[in-house]
N, C-alpha and C positions, 0 to 999 in steps of 0.2 A: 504494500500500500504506500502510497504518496499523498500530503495534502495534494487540494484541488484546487480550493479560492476558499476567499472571503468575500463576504458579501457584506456592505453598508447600503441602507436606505436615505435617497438624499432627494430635496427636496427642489434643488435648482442644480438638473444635470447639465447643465454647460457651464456654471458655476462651477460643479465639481471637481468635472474635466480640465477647466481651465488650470484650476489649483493641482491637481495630480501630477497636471502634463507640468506645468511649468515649475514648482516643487522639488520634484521627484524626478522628471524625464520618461514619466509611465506614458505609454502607445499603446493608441487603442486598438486592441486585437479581432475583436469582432462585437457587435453587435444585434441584437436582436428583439423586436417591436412586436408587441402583444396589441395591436390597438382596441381588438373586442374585448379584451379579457383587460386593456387601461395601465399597462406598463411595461417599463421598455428596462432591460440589461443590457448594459456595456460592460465588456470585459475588458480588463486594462492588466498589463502586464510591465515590468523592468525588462531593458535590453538583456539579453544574454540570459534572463532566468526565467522558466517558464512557470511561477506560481503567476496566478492570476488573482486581483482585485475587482470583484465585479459590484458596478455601482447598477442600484436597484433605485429603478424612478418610478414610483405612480403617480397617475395624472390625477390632478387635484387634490393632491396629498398638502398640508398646510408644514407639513415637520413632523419629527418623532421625538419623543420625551426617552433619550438616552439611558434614564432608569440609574442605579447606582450599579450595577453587576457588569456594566460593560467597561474595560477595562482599554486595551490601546490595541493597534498595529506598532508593528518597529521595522524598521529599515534600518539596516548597516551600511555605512560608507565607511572608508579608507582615512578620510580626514576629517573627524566630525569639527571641529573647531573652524576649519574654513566653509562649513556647509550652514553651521548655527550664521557665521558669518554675512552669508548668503540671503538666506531665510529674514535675517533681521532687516537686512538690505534692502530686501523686495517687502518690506513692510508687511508680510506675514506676522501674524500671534504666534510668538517664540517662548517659549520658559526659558530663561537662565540654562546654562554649559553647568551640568551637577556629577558627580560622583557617587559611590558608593561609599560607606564610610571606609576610610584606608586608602581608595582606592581615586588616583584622578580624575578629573571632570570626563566624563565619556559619554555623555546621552544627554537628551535634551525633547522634548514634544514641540511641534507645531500643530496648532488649531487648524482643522477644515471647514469648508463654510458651513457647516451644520454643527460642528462643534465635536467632531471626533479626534482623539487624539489619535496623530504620530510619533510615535517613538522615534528620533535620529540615535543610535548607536554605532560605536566603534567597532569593526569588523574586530572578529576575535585575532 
């Protein structure tokens, strides 16, 4: 067995997209439109990795109440310190460059437009 994806519900997909693509560098893989059944998946993936992120749109949906159970995505890069950099840059909702106790600043969340968290983390 393999994960497959993840699935977030978002309530303005070209919002979403915009943020993943520009973010992250995620390409959207494929796509596919329920229009009788009122919602559409885009599946998004990182270059060279094939887990997929698939954003889940229903029409007329006003948002979802995140609940306290849901907890984050993380993404690893190579330099997180130049990416927090980045992210702040492009005026993204960054948290602070943090640590573990002991351990130096390695990880960091950005806010999606719905209010999901990103984990940014240092490749092991």
């Amino acid at each position: 067995m393999k994960m497959a994806h993840t699935c977030v519900r978002v309530k303005d997909l070209e919002a979403s997209l915009a943020f993943y693509q520009k973010a992250f560098g995620f390409e959207e893989d494929r796509r596919r439109d329920f229009p009788e059944a009122k919602f559409t998946l885009v599946y998004l993936t990182l270059p060279g990795d094939g887990y997929e992120l698939e954003l889940t749109y229903n029409y007329d949906h006003e948002g979802y109440d995140l609940g306290n159970g849901y907890g984050h995505i993380a993404i690893s890069t190579d330099d997180v310190a130049a990416l927090h950099k980045v992210h702040t840059e492009q005026g993204f909702e960054v948290t602070d460059l943090k640590g573990l106790p002991g351990v130096p600043p390695s990880y960091y969340f950005v806010i999606d437009p719905d209010g999901y968290k990103v984990e940014v983390i240092s490749n092991r």
